[in-house]
C-alpha positions in Angstrom: 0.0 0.0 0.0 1.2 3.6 -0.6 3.5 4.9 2.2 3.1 1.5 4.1 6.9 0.0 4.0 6.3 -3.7 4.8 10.1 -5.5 4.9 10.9 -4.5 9.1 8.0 -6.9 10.0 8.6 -9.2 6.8 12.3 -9.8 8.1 11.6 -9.8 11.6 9.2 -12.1 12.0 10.0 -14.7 9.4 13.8 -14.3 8.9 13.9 -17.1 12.4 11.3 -19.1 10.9 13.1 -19.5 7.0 15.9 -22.5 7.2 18.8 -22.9 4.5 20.5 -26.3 3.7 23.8 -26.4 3.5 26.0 -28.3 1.7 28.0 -30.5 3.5 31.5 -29.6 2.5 30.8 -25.9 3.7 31.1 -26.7 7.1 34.2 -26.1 9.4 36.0 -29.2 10.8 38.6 -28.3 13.8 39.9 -31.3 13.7 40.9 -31.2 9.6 43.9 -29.4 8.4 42.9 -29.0 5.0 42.3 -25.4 3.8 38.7 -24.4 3.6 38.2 -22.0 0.2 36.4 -18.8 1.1 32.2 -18.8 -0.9 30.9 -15.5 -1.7 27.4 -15.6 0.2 25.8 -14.9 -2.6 26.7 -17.6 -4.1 24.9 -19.8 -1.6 22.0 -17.9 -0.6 18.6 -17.2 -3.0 18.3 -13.4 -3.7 15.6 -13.0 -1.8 16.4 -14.2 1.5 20.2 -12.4 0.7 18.2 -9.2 0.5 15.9 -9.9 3.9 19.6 -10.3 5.5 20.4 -7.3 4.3 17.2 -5.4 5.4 17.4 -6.7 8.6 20.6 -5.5 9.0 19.9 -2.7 8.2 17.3 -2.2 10.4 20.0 -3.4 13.2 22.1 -0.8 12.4 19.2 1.8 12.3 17.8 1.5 15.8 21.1 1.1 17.5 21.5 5.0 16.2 21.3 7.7 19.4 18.9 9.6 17.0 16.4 7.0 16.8 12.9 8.5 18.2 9.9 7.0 19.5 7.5 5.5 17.3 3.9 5.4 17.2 1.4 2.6 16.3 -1.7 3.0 15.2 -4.6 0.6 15.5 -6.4 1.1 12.3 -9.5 -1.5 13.1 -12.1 -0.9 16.0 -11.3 -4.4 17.2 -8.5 -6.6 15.9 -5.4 -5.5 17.0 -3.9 -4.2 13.2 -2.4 -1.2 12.4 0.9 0.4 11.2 4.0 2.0 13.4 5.5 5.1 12.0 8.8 6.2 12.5 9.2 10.1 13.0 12.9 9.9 11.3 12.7 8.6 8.3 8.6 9.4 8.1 7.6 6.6 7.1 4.9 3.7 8.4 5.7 0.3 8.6 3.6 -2.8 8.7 4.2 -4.7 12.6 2.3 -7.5 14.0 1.8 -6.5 17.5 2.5 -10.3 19.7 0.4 -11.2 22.9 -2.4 -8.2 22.2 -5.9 -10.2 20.9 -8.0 -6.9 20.5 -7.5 -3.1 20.3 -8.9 -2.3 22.6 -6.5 -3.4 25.6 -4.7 -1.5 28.1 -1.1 -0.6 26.9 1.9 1.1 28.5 5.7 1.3 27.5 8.8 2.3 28.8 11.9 1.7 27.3 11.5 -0.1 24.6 9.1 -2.5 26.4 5.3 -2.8 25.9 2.8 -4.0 28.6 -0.7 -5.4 27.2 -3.6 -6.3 29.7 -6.6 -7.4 28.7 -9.9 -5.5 29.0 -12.6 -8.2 29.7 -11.1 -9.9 32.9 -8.5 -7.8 33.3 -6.3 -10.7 34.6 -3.8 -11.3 31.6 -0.9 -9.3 31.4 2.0 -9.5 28.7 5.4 -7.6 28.6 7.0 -7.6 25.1 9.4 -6.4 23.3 7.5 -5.1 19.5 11.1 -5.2 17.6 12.4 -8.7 18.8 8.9 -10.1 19.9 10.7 -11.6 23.3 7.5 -11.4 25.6 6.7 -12.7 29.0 3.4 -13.8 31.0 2.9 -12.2 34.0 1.1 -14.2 37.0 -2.3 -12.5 37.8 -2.6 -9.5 39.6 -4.4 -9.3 43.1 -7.5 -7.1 43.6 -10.8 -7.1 42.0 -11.7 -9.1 40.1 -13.8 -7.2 37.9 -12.8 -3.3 38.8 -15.2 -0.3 37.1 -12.0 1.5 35.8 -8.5 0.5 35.8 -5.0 2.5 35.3 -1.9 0.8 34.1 1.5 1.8 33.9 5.5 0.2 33.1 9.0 1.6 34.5 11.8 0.5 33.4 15.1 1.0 34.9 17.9 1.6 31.7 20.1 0.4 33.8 19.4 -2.5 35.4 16.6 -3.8 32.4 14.5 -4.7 35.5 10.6 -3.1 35.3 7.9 -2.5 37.9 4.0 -2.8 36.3 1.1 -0.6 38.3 -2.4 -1.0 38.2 -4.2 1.3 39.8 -8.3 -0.2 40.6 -11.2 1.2 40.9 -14.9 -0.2 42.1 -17.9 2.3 43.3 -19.2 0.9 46.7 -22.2 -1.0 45.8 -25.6 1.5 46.3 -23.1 4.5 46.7 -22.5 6.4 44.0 -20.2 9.0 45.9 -17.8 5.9 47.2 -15.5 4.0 45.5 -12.8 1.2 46.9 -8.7 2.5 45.0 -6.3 0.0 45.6 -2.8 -0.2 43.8 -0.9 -3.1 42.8 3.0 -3.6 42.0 4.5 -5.8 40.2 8.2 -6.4 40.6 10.5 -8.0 37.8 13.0 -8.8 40.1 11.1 -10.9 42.6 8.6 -11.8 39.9 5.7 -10.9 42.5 2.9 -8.8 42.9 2.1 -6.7 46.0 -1.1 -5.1 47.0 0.6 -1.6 48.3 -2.6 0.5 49.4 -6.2 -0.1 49.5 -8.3 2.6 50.4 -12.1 4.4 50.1 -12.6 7.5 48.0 -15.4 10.1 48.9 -16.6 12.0 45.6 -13.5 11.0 43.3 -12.7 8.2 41.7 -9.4 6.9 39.7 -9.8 6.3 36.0 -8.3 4.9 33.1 -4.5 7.2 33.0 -1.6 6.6 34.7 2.0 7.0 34.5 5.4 6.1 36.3 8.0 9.5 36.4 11.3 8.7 38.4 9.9 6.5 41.0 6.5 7.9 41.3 3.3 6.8 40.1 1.0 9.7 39.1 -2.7 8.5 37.8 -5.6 11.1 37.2 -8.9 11.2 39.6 -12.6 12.2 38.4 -15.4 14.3 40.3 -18.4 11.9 41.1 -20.0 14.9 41.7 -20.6 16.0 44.6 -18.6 18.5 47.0 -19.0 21.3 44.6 -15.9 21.1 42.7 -15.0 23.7 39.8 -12.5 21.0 37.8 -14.0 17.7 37.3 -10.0 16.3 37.3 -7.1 15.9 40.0 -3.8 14.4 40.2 -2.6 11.9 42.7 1.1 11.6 43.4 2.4 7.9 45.2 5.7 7.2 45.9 6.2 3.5 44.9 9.1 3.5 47.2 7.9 5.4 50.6 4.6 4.0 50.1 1.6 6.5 51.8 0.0 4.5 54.5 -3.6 3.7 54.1 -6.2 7.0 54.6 -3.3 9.4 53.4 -3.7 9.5 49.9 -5.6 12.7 49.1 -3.1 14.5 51.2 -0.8 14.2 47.8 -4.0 15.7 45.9 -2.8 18.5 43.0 -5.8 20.6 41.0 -5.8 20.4 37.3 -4.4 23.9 36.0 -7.7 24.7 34.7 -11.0 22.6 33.7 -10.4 20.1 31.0 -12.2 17.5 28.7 -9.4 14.7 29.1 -6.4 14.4 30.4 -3.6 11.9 29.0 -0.3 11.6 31.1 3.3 11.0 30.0 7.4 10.2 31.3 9.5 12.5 29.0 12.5 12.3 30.1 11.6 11.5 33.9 9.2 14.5 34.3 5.6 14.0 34.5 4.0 16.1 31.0 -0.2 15.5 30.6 -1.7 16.8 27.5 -5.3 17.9 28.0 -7.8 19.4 25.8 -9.5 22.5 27.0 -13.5 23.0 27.2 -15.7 25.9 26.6 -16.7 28.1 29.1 -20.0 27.6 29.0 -19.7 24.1 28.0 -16.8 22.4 29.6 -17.6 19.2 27.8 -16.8 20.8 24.1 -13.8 20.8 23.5 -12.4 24.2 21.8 -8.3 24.1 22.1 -5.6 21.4 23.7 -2.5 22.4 25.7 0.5 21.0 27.4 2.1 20.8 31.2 4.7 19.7 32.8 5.0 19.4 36.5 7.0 20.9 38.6 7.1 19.6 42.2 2.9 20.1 42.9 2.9 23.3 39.9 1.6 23.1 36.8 3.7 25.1 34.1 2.3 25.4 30.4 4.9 24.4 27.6 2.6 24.5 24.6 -0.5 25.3 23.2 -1.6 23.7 20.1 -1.8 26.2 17.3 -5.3 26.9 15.8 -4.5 25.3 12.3 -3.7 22.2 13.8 -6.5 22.1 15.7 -8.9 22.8 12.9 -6.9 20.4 11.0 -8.2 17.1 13.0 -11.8 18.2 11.8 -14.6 17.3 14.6 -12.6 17.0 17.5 -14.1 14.8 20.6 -14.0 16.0 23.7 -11.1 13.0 24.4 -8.7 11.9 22.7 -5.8 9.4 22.1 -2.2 11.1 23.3 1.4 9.8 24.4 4.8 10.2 24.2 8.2 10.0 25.6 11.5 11.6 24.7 11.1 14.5 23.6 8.3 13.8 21.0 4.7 13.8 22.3 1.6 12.1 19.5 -1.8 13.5 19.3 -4.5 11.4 17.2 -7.9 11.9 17.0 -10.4 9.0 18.0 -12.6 9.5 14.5 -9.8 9.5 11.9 -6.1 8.7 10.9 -4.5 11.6 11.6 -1.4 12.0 13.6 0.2 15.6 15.2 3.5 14.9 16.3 4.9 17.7 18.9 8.9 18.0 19.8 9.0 19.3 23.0 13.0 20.5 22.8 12.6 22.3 19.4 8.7 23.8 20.0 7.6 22.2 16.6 4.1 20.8 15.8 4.2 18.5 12.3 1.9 16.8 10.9 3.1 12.8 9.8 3.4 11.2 7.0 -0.3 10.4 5.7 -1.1 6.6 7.7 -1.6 4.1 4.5 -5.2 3.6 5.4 -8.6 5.6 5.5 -11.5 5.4 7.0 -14.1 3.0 5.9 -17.1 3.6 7.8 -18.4 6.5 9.8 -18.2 5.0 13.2 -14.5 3.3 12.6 -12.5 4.7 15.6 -8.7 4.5 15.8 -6.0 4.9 18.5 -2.9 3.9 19.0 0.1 4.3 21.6 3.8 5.7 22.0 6.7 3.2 22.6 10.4 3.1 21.9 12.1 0.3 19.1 14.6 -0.8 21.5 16.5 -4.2 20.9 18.1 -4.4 24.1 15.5 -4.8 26.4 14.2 -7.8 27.1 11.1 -8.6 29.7 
């Protein structure tokens, strides 16, 4: 398909799978002292699998670069887990079969080159891969509820040690109470290969959601009004050290306000520093949408880095009032939920681009896409 190059997922998952016969007077003997005539390759190999070497080689040599930036896949089916990664560099989409993943529409995080799938019907199966080298691992079941109302999932891993924690953060309203809702959070550990239950506690008029991120040790996941206590934002911030640990009935003390009163809220590690990307509503009608910006935090303040230049936003067409964002680096994605279209923002150089054109359109009117931020590392492993 135009703009859809195909040979990085061609090589990589089928180069191990190919076998070559070889004759058998190729073959080294220690033991022999006859001298061993030197075969150009090419001579041996058919053209085509000479040239899949090649390309994986190439594509060796291409991510082991400094400059190589995170990538972004996009699911481009409502359900089946399909879709294209494109690579900011070189702008150009590639053709990746995402491993582990069944459906679209399952939890993801990443860090480092590492991807974490859970799916969203039990909730229960969890799967840490590696998208370049397809390495993955199955992690046990987490503890909890069984069936939570909203859950928050998030990945850390440590560059140096290659070891990773996994977070899910639940959440269940208190049955015939509307205004109460059970939070616990759950840590996994790669070391130990163990999950722990690190706080359980009772909410009065919030309630966690569906965002969470892990920023040098910390786990930051977004709250939601349940209405009541007269709130002017309908969104907070918790902050919980996955290291100190809050004891139980503290965690609201670690509360932070949203800078102002937003549709969504998506959050994001660049760099080690928490950034969330939330899209501005009306005045008078704070569910519409009209303008997105971007925060980082520092310590419990907000500070705005970026507001999304009109153009662009005109550019996605209808906008929802939420969207699909994430990033890490220095590059945060923006995509729209109704069509294929991706704004890329570089935080270090201020620049908002437009990718390349994704090598698929939409087919009917209530197709929805999304899609998630993750780096094509080969030396991480789960």
């Amino acid at each position: 398909m135009e703009g859809e190059t195909s040979w990085v997922s061609y090589c990589i998952d089928n180069f191990a799978n190919d076998s070559v016969e070889f004759d058998p007077f190729l073959e080294l003997n220690e033991e022999s002292s006859e001298e061993v005539a030197e075969v150009s390759v090419d001579l041996i190999l058919p053209d085509d699998l000479l040239e899949r070497i090649l390309a994986c080689l190439r594509l060796l040599a291409y991510l082991g670069q400094a400059a190589c930036k995170p990538w972004y896949f996009m699911f481009t089916s409502s359900d089946e887990p399909v879709g294209h990664a494109y690579d900011p560099v070189l702008r150009k989409w590639y053709g990746i079969d995402l491993p582990c993943i069944e459906k679209s529409n399952w939890f993801i995080a990443s860090s480092c080159g590492l991807v974490c799938f859970m799916d969203n019907d039990s909730r229960s199966r969890l799967y840490v891969c590696n998208l370049i080298t397809k390495c993955f691992k199955v992690l046990d079941e987490p503890p909890g509820p069984k069936f939570s109302d909203y859950s928050a999932m998030a990945i850390s891993v440590n560059r140096a040690s290659h070891n990773f924690n996994v977070s899910i953060v639940k959440s269940k309203q208190i049955p015939d109470n509307f205004f109460q809702w059970d939070l616990s959070i759950h840590v996994y550990d790669s070391e130990t290969m163990t999950w722990a239950t690190t706080l359980t506690e009772v909410l009065t008029g919030w309630r966690a959601g569906d965002d969470s991120v892990i920023c040098d040790g910390v786990l930051y996941f977004l709250i939601s009004s349940t209405g009541s206590g007269g709130t002017e934002n309908r969104h907070g911030l918790i902050m919980y050290n996955l290291a100190s640990r809050l004891p139980n009935g503290l965690l609201m003390r670690s509360f932070i306000p949203v800078p102002c009163s937003l549709t969504c809220g998506r959050l994001m590690n660049l760099k080690e520093k928490l950034i969330m990307v939330g899209g501005i509503g009306k005045q008078d009608r704070p569910d519409i949408i009209k303008g997105i910006r971007i925060w980082s935090l520092n310590g419990k303040e907000w500070q705005e880095i970026a507001r999304m230049p009109h153009k662009f936003f005109q550019g996605f067409g209808e906008l929802d009032d939420v969207f699909a964002s994430s990033g890490t680096d220095d590059l945060i994605y923006i995509q729209s939920y109704g069509a294929p279209i991706l704004l890329v923002f570089d935080v270090s150089q201020k620049h908002w681009k437009w990718s390349q054109k994704c090598p698929v359109s939409k087919k009917f009117p209530l197709q929805l896409f999304t899609g998630f931020c993750f780096e094509p590392r080969l030396e991480f492993a789960p």
